[in-house]
VOTITI-428338 format. One record per atom (N, C-alpha, C): z, y, x. Coordinates in steps of 0.05 Angstrom, whole numbers, plus 5000, padded with zeros to 4 digits. Last residue first. Example, Ala and Ser with C-alpha at 12.3 -4.5 7.8 and 13.67 -1.06 7.14 Angstrom:
# VOTITI-428338
514249555257/514349795273/515750015258/515648865264/515649105246/515649345264/
This chain:
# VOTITI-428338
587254314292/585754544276/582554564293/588753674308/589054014316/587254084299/590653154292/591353334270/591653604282/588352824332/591352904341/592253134319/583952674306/585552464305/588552514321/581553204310/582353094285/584052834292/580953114374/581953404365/583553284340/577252694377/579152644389/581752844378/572552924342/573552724336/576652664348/571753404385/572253474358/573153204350/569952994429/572153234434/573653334395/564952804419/567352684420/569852864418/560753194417/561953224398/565252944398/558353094472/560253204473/561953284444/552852814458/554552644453/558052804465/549853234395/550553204425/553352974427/546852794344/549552924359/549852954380/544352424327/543152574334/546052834350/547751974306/546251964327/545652154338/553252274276/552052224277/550252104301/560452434279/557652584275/554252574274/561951944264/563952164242/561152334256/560251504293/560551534268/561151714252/560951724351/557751794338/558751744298/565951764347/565552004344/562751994338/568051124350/568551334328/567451584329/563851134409/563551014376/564551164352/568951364437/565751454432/564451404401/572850944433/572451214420/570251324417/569550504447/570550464425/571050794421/568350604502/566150554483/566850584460/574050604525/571250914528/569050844495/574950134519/576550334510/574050534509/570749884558/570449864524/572449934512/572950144615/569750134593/569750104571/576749834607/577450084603/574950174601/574949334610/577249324599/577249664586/571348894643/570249114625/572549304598/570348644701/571748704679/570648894665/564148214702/566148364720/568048504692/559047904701/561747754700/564147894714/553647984706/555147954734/557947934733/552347974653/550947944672/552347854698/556148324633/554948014619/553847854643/555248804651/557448744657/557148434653/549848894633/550248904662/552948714666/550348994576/549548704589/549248694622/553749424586/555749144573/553048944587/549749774595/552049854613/554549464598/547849834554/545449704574/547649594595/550849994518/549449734506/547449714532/550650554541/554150344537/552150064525/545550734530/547550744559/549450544559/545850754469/544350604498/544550544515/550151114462/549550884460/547650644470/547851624492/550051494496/550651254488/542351694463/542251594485/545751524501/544951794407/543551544413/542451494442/548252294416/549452044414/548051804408/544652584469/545152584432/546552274445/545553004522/545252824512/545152774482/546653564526/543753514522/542953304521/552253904524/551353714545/548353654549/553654254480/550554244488/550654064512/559354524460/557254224448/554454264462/559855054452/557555044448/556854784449/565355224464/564155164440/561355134431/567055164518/565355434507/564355404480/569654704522/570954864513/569655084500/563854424532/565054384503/567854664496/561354574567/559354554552/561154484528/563954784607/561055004618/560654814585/569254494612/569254794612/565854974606/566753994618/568354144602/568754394589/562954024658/561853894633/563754044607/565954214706/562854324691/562954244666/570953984723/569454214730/567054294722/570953554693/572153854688/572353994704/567053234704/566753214682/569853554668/568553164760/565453304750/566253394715/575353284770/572453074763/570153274756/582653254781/580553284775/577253174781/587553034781/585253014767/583653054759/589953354823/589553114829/586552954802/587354074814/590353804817/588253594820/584854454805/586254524824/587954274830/583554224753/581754144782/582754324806/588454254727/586953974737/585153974758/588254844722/590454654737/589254374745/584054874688/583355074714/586054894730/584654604645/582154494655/583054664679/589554904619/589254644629/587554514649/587055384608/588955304633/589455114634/584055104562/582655264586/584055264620/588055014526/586654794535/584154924565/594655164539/592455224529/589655074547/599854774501/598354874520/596154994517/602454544464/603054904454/601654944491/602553954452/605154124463/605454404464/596854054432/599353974412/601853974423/595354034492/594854264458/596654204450/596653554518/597553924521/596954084494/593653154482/596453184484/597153464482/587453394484/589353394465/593053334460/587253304544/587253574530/588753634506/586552714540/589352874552/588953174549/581952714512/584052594497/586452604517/578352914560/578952994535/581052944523/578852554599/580752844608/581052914574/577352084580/579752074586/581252394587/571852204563/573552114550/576552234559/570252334623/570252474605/571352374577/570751814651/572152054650/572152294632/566851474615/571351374619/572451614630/562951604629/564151724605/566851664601/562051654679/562251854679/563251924641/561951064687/564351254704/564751544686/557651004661/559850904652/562551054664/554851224695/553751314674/557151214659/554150974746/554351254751/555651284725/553650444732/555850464751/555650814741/547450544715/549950524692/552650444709/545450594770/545550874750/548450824725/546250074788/547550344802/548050594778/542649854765/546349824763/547450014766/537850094776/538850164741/541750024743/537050044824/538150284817/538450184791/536849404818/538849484832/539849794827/530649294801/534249324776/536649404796/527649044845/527949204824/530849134806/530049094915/530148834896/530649074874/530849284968/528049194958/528249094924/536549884947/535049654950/532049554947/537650424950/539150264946/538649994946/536151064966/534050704959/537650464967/536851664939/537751434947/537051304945/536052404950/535452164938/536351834957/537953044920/538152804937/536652584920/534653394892/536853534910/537353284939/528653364862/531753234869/533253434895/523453544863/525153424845/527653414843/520853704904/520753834890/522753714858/522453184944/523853514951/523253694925/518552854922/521452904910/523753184917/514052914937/514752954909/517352974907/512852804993/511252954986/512653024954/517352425020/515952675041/514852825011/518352124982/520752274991/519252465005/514351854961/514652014946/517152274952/512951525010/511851785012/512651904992/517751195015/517751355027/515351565023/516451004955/519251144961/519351344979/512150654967/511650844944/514451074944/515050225017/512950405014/512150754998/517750024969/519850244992/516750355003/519549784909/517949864938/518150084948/526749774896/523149644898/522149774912/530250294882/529850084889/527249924881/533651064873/531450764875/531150474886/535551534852/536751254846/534851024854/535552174853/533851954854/535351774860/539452754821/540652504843/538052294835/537053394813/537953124804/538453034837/536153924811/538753834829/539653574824/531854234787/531554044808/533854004821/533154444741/534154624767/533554454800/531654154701/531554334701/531154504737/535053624716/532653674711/530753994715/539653914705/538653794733/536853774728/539754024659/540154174673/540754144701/538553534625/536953724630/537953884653/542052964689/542453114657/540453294660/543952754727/544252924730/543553114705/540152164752/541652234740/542152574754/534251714740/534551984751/538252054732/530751134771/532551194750/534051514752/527550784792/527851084805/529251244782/522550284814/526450314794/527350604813/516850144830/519950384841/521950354811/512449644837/514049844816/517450004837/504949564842/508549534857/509149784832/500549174821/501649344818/504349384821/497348614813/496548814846/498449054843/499248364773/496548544767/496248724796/504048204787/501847964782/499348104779/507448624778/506448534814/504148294807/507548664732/505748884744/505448874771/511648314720/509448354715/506348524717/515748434758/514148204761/511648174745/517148984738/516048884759/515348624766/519148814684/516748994686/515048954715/523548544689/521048404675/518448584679/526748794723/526748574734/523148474725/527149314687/527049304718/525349094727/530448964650/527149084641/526749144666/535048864672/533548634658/530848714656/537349364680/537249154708/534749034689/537149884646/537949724656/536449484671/534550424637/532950184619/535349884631/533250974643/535850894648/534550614627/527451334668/529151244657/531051034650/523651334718/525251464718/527451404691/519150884748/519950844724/522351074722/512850864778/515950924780/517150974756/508450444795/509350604769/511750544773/502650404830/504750444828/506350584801/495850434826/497650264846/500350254845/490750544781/493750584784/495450334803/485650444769/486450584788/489650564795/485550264712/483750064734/484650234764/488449924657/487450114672/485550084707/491949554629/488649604623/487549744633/497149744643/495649464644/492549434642/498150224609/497550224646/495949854659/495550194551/496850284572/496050194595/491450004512/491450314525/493450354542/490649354519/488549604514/488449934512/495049294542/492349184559/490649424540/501249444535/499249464522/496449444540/504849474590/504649204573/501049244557/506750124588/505349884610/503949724608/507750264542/506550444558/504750224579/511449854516/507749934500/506650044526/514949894546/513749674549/511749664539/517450364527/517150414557/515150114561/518350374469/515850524484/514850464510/522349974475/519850024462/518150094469/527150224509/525250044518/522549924500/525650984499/526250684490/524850474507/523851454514/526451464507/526651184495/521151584590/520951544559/522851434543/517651684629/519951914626/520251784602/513951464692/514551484667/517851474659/508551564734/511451634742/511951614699/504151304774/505251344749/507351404753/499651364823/502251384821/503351544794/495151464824/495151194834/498251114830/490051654760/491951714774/493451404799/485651484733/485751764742/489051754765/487651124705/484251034706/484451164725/492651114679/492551004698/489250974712/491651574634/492451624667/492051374690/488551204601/486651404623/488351514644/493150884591/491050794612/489151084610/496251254552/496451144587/493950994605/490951814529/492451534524/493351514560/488852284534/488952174510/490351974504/491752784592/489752504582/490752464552/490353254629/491553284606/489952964596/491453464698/489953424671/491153304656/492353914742/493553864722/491253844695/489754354781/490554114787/492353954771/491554934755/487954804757/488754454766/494854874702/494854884734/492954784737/499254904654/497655064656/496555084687/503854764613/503754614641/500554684647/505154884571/506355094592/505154924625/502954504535/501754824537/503454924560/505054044528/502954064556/502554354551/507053944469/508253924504/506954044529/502853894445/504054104440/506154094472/501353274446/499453424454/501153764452/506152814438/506253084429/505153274446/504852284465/504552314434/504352624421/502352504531/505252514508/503952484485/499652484603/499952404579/502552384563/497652734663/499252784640/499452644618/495752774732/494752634695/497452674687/494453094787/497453044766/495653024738/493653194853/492153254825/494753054811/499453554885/496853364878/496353344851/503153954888/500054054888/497553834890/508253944868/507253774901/504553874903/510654154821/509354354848/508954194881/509453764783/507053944793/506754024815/514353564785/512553444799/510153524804/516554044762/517153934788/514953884798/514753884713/513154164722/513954114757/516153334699/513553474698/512653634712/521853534691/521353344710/517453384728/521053864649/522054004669/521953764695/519053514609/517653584618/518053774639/523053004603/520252954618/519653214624/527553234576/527953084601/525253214616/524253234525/527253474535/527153424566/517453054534/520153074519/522253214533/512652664569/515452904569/517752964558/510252124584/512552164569/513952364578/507852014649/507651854615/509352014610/503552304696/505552224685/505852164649/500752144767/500952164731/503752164728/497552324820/499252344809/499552204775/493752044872/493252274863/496352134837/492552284950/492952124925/493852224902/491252554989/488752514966/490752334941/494152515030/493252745018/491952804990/495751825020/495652025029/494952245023/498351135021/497551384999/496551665024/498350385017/497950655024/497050965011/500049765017/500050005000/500050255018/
């Protein structure tokens, strides 16, 4: 496998995520195929070296390096799988980096199947939320071919990521890694929350709380930013919904299934969570836990 000056780019699936990922990957200045169900996506993405396709296989016809952003293992297996318009049926495409959180098992089935068609795959799972996205300060997560890794580290990812990590030859190793990240990061955020609510209901205030903690021992990502920048402010906007938090925790158990490790204080996390997609729905940023946790300590 080889790439150079000339090689040329795609990508599947914009949406909230995809298309600040998108514009990144624009500014490498190789030619870059595009394809989304929602032709309305692509209007800001405006660059003589930026085309615009009808289906995945014309990116894969046009492009040597797929890169795909997409919100189900549904979709993410039409995209590839489908012989008559996705990447399977295509005739140029040497690589397809997979950027979303799909766990170990689809990793595993995608790349063997797209190594039987001459086609290497990157597990390149992206954490850091829109506003990494956004600000290019994500964390790259990769594993599989290391080839397609190292030139995407010289030429695309500086415009992407802040950092990036190969964690292994062997596909599904970043998607452990990521739901290692992903799970951590809601047992903490759970946890500071529902200790907010104690201090309240002792007559603390939940702000000086958050500014002592991360001056103290417990402190975390999740209060130093998440807290204070997206729920105390009353604004609920993390930019997850509570159907990609559920995902996460149902990819994040068959890992655990999988490799037979505890899952004790994980499925505490899960179980509150849960009560809070129930009382606000799927579509709910998934920081509406906080309000659920609030009512079940009877605060205002």
């Amino acid at each position: 496998m080889s790439y150079s000056n000339t090689t040329t780019l795609g990508f599947i699936g914009l949406g909230s995520m995809g298309l600040p990922m998108a514009e990144n990957i624009i500014k490498s200045g190789l030619q870059t195929y595009i394809f989304d169900i929602d032709t309305s996506r692509f209007n800001t993405l405006n660059h003589e070296h930026v085309h615009t396709c009808s289906s995945p296989k014309e990116v894969g016809n046009n492009a040597n390096i797929i890169f795909t952003c997409l919100p189900s293992l549904e979709s993410a297996r039409s995209v590839i799988l489908d012989t008559s318009v996705g990447i399977l049926g295509s005739s140029h495409v040497q690589s397809v980096v997979s950027l979303g959180t799909t766990g170990s098992a689809y990793a595993k089935e995608i790349a063997l199947k797209l190594h039987t068609n001459d086609i290497s795959f990157l597990d390149s799972p992206i954490s850091g939320g829109p506003v990494g996205a956004k600000d290019a300060t994500l964390a790259m997560i990769c594993s599989g071919d290391k080839e397609t890794y190292k030139f995407l580290c010289e030429r695309v990812f500086p415009s992407m990521s802040a950092k990036q990590f190969y964690v292994g030859d062997t596909p599904g190793m970043a998607q452990t890694m990521k739901l290692v990240n992903n799970i951590n990061l809601f047992m903490q955020l759970a946890g500071t929350l529902e200790s907010l609510t104690l201090g309240e209901k002792a007559g603390l205030d939940p702000t000086q709380m958050i500014d002592i903690i991360n001056a103290s021992t417990g402190s975390s990502r999740s209060s130093q930013v998440f807290i204070p920048n997206n729920i105390l402010s009353g604004d609920f906007n993390f930019g997850a919904s509570n159907e990609i938090l559920k995902k996460d925790f149902d990819l994040w158990a068959e890992e655990v299934e999988t490799y037979k490790t505890s899952d004790q204080v994980g499925n505490a996390a899960r179980s509150t969570f849960s009560e809070a997609v129930g009382e606000h729905g799927m579509g709910a940023d998934l920081t509406t836990i906080y309000k659920t946790l609030r009512r079940v300590a009877s605060l205002k």
